[in-house]
Wavefront OBJ file of the C-alpha trace (Angstrom):
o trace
v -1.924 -6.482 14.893
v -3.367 -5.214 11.367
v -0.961 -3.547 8.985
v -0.922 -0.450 8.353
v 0.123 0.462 4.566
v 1.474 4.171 4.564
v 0.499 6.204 0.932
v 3.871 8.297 0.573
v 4.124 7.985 -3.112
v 3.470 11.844 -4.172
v 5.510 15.139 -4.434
v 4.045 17.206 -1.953
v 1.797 19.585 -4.149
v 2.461 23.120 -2.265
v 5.757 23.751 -1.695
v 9.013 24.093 -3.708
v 11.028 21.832 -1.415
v 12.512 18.848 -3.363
v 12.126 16.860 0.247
v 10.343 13.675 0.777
v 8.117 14.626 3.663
v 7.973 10.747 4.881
v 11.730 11.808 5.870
v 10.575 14.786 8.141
v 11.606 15.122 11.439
v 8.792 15.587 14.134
v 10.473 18.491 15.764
v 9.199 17.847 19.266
v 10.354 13.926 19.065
v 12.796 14.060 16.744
v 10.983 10.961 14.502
v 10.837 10.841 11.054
v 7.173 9.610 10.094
v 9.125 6.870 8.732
v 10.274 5.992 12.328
v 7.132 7.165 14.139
v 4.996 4.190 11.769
v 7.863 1.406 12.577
v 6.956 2.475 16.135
v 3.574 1.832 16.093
v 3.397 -1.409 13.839
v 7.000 -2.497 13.767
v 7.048 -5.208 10.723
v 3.842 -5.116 9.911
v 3.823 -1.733 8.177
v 3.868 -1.515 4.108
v 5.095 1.885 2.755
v 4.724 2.795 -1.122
v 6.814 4.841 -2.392
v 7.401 6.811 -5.661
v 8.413 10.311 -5.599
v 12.646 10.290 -4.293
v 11.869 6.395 -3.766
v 15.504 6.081 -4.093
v 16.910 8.797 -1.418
v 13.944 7.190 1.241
v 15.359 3.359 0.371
v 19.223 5.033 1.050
v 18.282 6.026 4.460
v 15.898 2.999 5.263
v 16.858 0.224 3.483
v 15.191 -2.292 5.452
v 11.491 -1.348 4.862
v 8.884 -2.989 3.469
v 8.337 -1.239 0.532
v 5.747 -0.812 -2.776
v 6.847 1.183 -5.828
v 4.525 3.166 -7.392
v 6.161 4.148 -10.807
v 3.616 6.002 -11.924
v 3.291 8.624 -8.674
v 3.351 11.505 -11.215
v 0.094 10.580 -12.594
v -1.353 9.076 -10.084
v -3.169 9.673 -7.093
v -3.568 7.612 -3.632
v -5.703 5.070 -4.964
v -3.499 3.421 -7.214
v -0.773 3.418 -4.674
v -3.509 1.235 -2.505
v -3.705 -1.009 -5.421
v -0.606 -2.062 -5.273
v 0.361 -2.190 -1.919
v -2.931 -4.897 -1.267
v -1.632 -7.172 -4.142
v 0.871 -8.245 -1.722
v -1.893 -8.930 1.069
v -4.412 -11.680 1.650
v -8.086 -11.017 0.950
v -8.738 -11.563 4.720
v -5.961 -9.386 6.347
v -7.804 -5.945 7.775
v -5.380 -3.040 7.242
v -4.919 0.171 8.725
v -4.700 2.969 5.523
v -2.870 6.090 6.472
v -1.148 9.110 4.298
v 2.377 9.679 4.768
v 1.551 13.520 4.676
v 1.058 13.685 9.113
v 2.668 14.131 12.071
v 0.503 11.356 14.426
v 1.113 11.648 17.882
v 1.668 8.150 19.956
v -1.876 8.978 21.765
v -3.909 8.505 18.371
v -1.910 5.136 17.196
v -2.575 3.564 20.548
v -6.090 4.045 20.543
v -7.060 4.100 17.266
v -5.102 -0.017 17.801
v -7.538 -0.748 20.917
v -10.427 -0.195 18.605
v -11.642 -3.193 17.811
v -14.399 -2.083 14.956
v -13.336 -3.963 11.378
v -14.178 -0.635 9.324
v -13.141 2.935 11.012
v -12.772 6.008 8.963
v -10.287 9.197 10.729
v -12.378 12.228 10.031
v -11.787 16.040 12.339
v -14.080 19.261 11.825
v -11.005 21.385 10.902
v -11.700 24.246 9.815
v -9.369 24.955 7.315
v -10.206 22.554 4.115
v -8.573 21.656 0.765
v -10.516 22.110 -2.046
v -10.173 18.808 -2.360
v -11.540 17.509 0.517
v -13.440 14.546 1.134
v -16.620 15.579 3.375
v -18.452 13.170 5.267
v -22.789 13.734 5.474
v -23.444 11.986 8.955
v -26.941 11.450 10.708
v -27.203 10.316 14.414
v -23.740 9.210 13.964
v -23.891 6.930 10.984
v -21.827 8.157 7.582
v -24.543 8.441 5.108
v -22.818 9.894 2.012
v -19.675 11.977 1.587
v -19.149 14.278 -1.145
v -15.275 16.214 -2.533
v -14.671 20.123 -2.372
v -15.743 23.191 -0.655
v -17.725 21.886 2.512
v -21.266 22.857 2.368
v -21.728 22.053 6.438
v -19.320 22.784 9.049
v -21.198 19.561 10.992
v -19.813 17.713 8.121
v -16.639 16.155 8.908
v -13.675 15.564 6.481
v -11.820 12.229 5.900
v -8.296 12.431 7.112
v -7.643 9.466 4.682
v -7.337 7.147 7.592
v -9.275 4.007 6.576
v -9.327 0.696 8.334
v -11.273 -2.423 6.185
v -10.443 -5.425 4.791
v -8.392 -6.335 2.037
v -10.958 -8.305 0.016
v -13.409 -4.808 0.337
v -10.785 -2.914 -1.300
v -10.056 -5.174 -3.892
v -13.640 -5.538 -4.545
v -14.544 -1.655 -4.950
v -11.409 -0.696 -7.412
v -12.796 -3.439 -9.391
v -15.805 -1.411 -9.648
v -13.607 1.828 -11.377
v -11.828 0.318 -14.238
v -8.810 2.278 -14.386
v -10.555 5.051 -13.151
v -9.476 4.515 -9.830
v -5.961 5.539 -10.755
v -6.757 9.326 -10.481
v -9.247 8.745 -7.029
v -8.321 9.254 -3.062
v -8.532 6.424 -1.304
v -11.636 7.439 0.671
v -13.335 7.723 -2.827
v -13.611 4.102 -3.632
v -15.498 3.527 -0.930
v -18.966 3.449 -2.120
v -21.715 5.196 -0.431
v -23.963 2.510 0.467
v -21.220 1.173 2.475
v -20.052 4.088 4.231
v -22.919 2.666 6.688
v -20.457 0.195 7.743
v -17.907 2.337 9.084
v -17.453 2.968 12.256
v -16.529 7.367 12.179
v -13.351 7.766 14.586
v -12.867 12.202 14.900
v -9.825 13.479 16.040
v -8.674 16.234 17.436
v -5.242 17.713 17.859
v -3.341 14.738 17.631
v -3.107 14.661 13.514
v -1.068 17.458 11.972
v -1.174 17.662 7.960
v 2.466 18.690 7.244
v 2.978 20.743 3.272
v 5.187 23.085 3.907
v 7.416 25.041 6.456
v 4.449 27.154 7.644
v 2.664 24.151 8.628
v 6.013 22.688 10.267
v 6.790 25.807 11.974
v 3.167 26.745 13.257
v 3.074 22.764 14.915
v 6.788 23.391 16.153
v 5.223 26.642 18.228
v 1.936 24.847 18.676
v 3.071 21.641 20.585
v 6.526 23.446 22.119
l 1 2 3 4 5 6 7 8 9 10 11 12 13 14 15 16 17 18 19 20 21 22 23 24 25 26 27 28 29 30 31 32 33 34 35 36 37 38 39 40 41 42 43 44 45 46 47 48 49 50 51 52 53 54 55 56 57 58 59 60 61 62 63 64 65 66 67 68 69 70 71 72 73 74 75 76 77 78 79 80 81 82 83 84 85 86 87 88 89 90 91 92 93 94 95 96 97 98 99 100 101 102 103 104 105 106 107 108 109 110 111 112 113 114 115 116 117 118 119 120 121 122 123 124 125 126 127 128 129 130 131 132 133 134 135 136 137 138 139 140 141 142 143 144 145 146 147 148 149 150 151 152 153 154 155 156 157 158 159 160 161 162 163 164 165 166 167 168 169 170 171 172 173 174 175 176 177 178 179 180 181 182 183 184 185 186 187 188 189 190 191 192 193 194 195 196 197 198 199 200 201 202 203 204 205 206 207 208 209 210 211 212 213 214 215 216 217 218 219 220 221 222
């Protein structure tokens, strides 16, 4: 099985709750995400923390953990830096946020999939200005671009990457120290996006930052 390194470092960046939302509670299993990723890959799954490290560590203090000191001023990137300095160059690992509820369906077949570089993207409608968009043509990720999405056939990373350890360590290499204020989807360069193997989902990723979005899945999936 690869692991799967979970990027729960940040304060959630909408809401006023001083909550670690890797501790929430999937209402309609009764999970934390925490619990729902030990599920899926048991031991083999790396969480980096930083924001309320210590309150997450209290409850769990058995997990394989990263510290990412710097969380306040930095973004997902950097938290991927550290976690793969603990990895062999070979490993493949499965990248996810620790901002979603992920239903059992997606883990198990996203795991079945044999393909060595995946990216998670949906055609949700409602986008981030922040969002990374993918440009696709007959099925193959030709560029991606961040912001307002200029095509609704574009899809949008989820931030759900699966590639090898050596690839990652080779394109932050590229940044400098740039890469410490970068999403992990943009140190992937675009001539290989090519390579990647585009996995949409539908309903079975929920981004979780704040009540409204924890009460409108509560009534969605009850």
């Amino acid at each position: 099985m690869n692991k799967a390194i979970i990027l729960a470092a940040g304060e959630s960046y909408d809401t006023s709750d001083i909550f670690p939302k890797i501790l929430l509670k999937n209402p309609i299993t009764n999970k934390t995400i925490i619990e729902s990723f030990q599920k899926n890959y048991g031991e083999n799954t790396l969480f980096v923390l930083g924001f309320r490290a210590l309150s997450i560590l209290n409850m769990y203090p058995n997990i394989n953990a990263v510290l990412n000191h710097s969380w306040a001023i930095t973004k997902s990137a950097y938290s991927l830096s550290l976690a793969i300095n603990c990895l062999s160059p070979n490993e493949i690992v499965d990248i996810y946020s620790g901002d979603y509820f992920i239903e059992d369906e997606f883990f198990n077949e996203f795991k079945k999939n044999q393909a060595e570089n995946m990216l998670v993207a949906s055609f949700r409608e409602s986008r981030s200005p922040k969002a990374c968009n993918l440009k696709v043509d007959k099925g193959i990720i030709t560029s991606k671009y961040n912001g307002i999405v200029l095509d609704y056939n574009d899809p949008e990373s989820l931030g759900i990457i699966r590639t090898k350890v050596s690839n990652l360590k080779k394109w932050i290499s590229k940044f400098s120290n740039n890469y410490k204020s970068l999403y992990s989807t943009d140190i992937i360069p675009n001539d290989s996006l090519k390579e990647f193997e585009l996995f949409i989902e539908k309903d079975r990723i929920f981004e979780i930052n704040n009540a409204n979005d924890f009460i409108n899945y509560r009534s969605l999936k009850s």
